[in-house]
Structures are given as C-alpha cells and as structure tokens.
Wavefront OBJ file of the C-alpha trace (Angstrom):
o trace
v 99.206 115.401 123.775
v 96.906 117.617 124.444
v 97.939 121.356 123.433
v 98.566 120.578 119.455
v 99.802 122.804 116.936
v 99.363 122.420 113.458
v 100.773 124.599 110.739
v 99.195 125.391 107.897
v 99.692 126.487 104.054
v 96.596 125.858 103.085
v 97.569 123.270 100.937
v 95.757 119.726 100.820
v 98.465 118.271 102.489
v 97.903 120.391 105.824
v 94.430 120.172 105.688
v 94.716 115.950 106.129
v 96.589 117.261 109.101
v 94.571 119.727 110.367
v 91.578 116.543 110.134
v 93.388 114.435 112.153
v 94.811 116.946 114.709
v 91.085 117.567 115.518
v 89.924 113.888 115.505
v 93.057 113.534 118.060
v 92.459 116.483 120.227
v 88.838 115.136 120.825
v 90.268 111.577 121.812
v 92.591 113.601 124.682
v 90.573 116.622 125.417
v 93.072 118.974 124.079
v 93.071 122.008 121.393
v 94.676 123.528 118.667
v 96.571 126.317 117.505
v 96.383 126.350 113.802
v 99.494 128.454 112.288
v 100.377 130.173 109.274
v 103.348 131.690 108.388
v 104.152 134.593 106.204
v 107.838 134.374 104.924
v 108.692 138.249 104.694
v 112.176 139.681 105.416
v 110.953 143.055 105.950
v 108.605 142.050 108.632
v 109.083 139.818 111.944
v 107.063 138.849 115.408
v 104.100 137.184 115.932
v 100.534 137.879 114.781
v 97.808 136.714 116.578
v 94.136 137.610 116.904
v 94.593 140.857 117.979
v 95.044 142.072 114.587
v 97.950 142.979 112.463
v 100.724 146.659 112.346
v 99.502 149.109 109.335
v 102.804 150.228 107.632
v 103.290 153.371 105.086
v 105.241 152.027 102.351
v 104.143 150.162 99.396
v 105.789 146.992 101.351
v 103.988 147.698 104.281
v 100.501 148.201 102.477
v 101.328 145.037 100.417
v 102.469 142.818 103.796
v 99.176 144.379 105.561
v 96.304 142.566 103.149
v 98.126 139.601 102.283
v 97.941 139.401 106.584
v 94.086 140.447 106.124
v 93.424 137.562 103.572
v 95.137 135.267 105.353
v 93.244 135.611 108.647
v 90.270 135.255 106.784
v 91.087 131.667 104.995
v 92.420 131.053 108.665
v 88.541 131.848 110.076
v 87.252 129.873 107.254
v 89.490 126.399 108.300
v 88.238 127.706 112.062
v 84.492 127.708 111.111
v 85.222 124.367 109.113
v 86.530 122.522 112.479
v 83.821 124.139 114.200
v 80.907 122.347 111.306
v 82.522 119.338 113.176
v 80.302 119.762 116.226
v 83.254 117.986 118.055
v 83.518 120.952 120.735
v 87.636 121.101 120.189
v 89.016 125.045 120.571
v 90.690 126.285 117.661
v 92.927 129.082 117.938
v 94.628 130.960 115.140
v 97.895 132.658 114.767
v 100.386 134.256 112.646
v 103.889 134.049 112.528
v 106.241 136.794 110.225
v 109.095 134.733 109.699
v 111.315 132.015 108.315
v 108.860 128.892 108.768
v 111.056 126.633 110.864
v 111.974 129.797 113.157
v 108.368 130.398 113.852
v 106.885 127.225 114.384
v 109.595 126.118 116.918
v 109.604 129.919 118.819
v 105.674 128.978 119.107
v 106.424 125.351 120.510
v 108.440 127.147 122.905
v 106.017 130.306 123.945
v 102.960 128.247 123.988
v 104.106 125.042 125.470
v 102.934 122.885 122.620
v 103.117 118.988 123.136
v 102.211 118.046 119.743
v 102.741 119.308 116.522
v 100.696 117.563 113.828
v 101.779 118.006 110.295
v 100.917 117.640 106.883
v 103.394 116.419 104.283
v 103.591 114.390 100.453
v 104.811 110.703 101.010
v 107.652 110.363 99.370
v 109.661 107.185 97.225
v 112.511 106.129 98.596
v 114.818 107.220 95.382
v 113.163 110.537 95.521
v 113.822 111.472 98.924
v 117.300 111.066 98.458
v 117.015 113.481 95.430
v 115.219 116.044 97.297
v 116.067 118.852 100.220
v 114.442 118.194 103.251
v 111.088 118.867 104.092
v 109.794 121.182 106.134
v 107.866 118.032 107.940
v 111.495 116.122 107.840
v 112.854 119.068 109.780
v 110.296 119.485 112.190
v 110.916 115.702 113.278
v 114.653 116.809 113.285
v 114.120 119.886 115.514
v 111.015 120.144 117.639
v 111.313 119.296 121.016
v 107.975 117.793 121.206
v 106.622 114.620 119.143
v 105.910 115.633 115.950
v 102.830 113.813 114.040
v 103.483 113.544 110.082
v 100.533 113.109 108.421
v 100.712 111.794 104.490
v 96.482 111.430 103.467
v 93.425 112.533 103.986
v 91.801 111.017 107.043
v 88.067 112.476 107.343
v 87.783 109.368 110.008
v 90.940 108.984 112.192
v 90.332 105.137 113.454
v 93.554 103.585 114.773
v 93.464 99.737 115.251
v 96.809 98.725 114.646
v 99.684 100.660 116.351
v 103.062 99.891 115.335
v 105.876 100.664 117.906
v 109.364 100.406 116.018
v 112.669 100.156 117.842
v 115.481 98.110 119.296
v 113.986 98.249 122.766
v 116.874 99.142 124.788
v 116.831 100.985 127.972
v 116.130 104.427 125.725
v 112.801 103.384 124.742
v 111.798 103.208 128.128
v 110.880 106.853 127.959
v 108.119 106.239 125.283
v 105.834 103.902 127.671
v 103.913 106.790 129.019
v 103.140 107.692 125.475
v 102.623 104.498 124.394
v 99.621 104.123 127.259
v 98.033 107.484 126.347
v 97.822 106.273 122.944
v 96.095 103.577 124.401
v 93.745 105.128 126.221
v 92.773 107.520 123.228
v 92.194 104.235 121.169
v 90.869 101.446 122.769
v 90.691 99.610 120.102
v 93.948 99.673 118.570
v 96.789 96.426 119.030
v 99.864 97.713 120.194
v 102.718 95.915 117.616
v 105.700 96.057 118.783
v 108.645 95.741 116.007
v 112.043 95.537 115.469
v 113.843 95.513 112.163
v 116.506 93.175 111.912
v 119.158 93.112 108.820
v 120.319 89.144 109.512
v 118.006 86.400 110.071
v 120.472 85.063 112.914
v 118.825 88.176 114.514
v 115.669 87.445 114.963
v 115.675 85.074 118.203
v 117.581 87.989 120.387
v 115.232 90.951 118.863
v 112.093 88.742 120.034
v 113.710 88.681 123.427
v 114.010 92.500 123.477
v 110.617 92.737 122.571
v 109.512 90.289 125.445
v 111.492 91.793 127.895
v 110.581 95.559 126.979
v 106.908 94.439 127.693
v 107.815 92.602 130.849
v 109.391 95.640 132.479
v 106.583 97.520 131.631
v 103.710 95.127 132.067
v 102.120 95.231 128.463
v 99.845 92.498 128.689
v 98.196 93.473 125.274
v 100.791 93.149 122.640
v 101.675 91.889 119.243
v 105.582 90.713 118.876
v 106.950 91.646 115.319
v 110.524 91.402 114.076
v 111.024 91.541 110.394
v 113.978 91.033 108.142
v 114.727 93.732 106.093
v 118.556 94.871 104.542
v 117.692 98.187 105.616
v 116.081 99.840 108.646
v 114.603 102.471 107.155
v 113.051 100.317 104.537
v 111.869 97.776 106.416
v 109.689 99.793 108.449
v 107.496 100.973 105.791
v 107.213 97.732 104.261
v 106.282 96.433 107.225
v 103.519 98.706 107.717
v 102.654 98.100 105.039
v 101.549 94.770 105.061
v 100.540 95.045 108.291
v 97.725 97.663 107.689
v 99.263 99.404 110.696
v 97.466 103.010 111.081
v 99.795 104.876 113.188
v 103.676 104.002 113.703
v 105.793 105.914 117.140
v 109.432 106.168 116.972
v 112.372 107.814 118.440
v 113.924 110.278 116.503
v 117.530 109.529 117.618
v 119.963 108.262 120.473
v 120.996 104.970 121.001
v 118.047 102.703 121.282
v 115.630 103.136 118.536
v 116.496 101.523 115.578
v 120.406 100.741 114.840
v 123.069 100.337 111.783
v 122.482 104.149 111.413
v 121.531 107.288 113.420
v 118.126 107.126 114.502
v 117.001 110.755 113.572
v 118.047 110.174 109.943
v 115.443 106.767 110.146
v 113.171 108.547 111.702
v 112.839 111.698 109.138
v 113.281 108.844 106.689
v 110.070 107.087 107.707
v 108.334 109.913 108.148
v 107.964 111.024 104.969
v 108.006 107.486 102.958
v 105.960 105.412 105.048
v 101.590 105.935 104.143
v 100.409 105.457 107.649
v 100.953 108.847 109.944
v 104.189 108.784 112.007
v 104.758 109.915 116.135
v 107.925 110.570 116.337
v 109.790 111.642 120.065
v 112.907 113.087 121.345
v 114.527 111.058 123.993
v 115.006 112.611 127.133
l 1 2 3 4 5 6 7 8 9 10 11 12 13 14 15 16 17 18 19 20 21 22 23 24 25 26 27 28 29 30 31 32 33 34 35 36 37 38 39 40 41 42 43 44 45 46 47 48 49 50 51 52 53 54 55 56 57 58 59 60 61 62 63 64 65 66 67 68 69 70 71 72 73 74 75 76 77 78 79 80 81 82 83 84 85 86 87 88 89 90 91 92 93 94 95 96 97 98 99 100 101 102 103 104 105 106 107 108 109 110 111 112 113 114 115 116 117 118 119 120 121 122 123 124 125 126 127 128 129 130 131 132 133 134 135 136 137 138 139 140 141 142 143 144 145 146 147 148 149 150 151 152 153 154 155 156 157 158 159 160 161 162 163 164 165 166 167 168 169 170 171 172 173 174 175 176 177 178 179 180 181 182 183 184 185 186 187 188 189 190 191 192 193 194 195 196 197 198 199 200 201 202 203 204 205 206 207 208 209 210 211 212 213 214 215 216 217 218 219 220 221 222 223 224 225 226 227 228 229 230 231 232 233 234 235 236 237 238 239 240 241 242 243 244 245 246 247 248 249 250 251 252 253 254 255 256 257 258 259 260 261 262 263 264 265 266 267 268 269 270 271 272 273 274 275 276 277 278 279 280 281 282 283
C-alpha cells in the first residue's frame, strides 16, 4: 500500500481523503498521485504535468483554462500536503474523461495499490434511494483495495481494527494485508468479526474465528461475533459501538460475509458505516 491514488473534486469530502492518504503513505513509505478529472466529451487522454493541448474553437479555448485553473487548485492541495513537513511525494494528474474510466485506466498505467477515497456516509434508507456512488463503484471495480473515507481526519490514529468476514479459506488472502496494517499501526487491536443472523450461530462463527487465527498465527487478537438480522447492518452497528477506526473486507466471493453477495455488503458498508473502510478483491 504504498503507491496511493486519490481522486479529487475538490470537495470536502476528498479532501478528508486526501488527509488520510498522506497520514497513510507516511506510515508505509509510499506516495501519492492526486487526480482530477474533467468530464468533457469533446476531449480525451491523460493530462499530466507536462502541461495541457491549446485548441482553436471556442470549446477548445473554454476546455484549455478550465485545465489551467484546475492545475492550479491541484498545486495549491500539493503545497498544502507539502505545509505537512511529512516528506510524502505528491504527484498531480489529469484525466479527460468519464470519471470511473479514468481513475481505473490510471490504476492500471501507474500500478496503483491503493486508492483512497472520499465519500458522504450515507443512511441505510437513503442508500437504497440513491444511484451508486462514485466511491460505491470504485469498491465494485478497482482491482486494488479501495479506502473509503467518510470524515475529516487531520490525525489518522488507528487503535481498533475491525476485520469482518466468515473466515473461510477466501480470507486467507487478506493476512498479508492484515500484517502490513499492523506494522503501519502498532498500536491498533486487530478485531476479528463475524456477523451472524441466528444466535444458534454464534458457537461455530467463534470457531472460524479461532481457527482463522490459528492457521495464521495471530497471537494478538480480539474475537467478535455479533447478532445482527442483517449483514450489512450489523457491521456498522458493530463498529459502532466498538469505536473501531478502520474496518477491511472482501468485496465479494465466497468467504466474506454470507446470506448475500459479498460485493453488494461491501459497497453497502462502505458508504454507511463512519469509520473508513479497506476493502479487497479476492484473488
């Protein structure tokens, strides 16, 4: 996690992201790449610090300063990480396209491992009333994890880190994760959780949990199972009570979280729960 991307509108919202992206990339040793994208049909490709095309038309002049303001708020949020004195590299670019198209054609041409992202949080009723996010999408699409970030966070301190799934064989994969997170804060308590709809439940999800950390030799871990009568629900309640400050899940597949497909939970949580959500692809 250490080459991070975090796109930008400018908004509040993406600045609380844009906080914590740098308060993370210090923890690992990594940078950013801070992106903005200009939605314009006429106009497509990639922008980046070399400058930006001149066009002829009225379009072109038009598409040509609202490129020239936009690199300068961009310098402005660069000098602002740089009043920091945190040492992280910022670098800025540009994208001409439909948002989702750009940010995922960077992930792919500049390797990105992380992409940390500001978004509202959301009620449960009024998620269901409302298109998806640009956030929820990203956790939908993006090969890499994808951090949603919900407040501001001018100090990032995570002491309580909430792992929620079933703890089958598929969440084997997030171990190595789960240790770099570790080693970026020290001082955080691993929890890990698993939502169970039926009380009978509980006894065989606390087995999961015990044998999860047995096969991977977590010596330093909370056990949580809580009854909820949905998934989805339960987890932000849950971490909610808790105080948890950071919560990893899988975005889909098999082991997650069950009763429904895990990608829907995840973009679910992601958006309704207060604390900032890591969620992964499986493999």
């Amino acid at each position: 996690m250490q080459n991070i991307l975090v796109p930008t509108d400018f908004t509040s919202e993406a600045h609380n992201a844009l906080e914590v992206a740098v308060q993370l990339a210090y923890r690992t040793g990594g940078r950013i790449t801070l992106l903005h994208v200009v939605e314009a049909p006429s106009a497509a490709g990639l922008v980046s610090t070399g400058g930006v095309a001149h066009g002829s038309s009225r379009d072109g002049v038009f598409m040509v300063q609202l490129l020239q303001r936009t690199k300068r708020r961009m310098h402005e949020l660069m000098a602002e990480v740089a009043r920091t004195h945190l040492g992280v590299p910022v670098h800025d670019a540009i994208a001409t396209a439909p948002v989702d198209e750009a940010i995922l054609g960077v992930i792919r041409e500049q390797h990105i491992d992380l992409v940390v992202v500001g978004t509202r949080e959301h009620a449960p009723a009024f998620h269901l009333l409302t298109p998806d996010s640009h956030a929820e999408r990203l956790v939908r699409l993006a090969p890499c994890p994808v951090l949603t970030v919900k407040h501001p966070a001018p100090a990032f301190e995570v002491h309580s880190i909430v792992f929620a799934s079933d703890f089958s064989a598929e969440a084997d994969q997030l171990v190595p994760y789960l240790r770099q997170l570790g080693q970026a804060f020290p001082e955080a308590t691993l929890h890990l959780l698993d939502i169970v709809t039926r009380a009978e439940d509980y006894a065989t999800a606390l087995d999961r949990i015990h044998a999860f950390a047995s096969r991977h030799q977590l010596a330093a871990y909370e056990p949580d199972v809580f009854d909820a009568p949905q998934v989805q629900a339960g987890i932000p309640r849950y971490v909610e009570q808790a105080h948890a400050d950071l919560v990893v899940m899988l975005t889909h597949g098999h082991s997650g979280l069950r009763h429904l497909l895990q990608h829907n939970i995840a973009e679910s949580v992601a958006v309704q729960t207060a604390a900032p959500v890591l969620t992964f692809h499986p493999h």
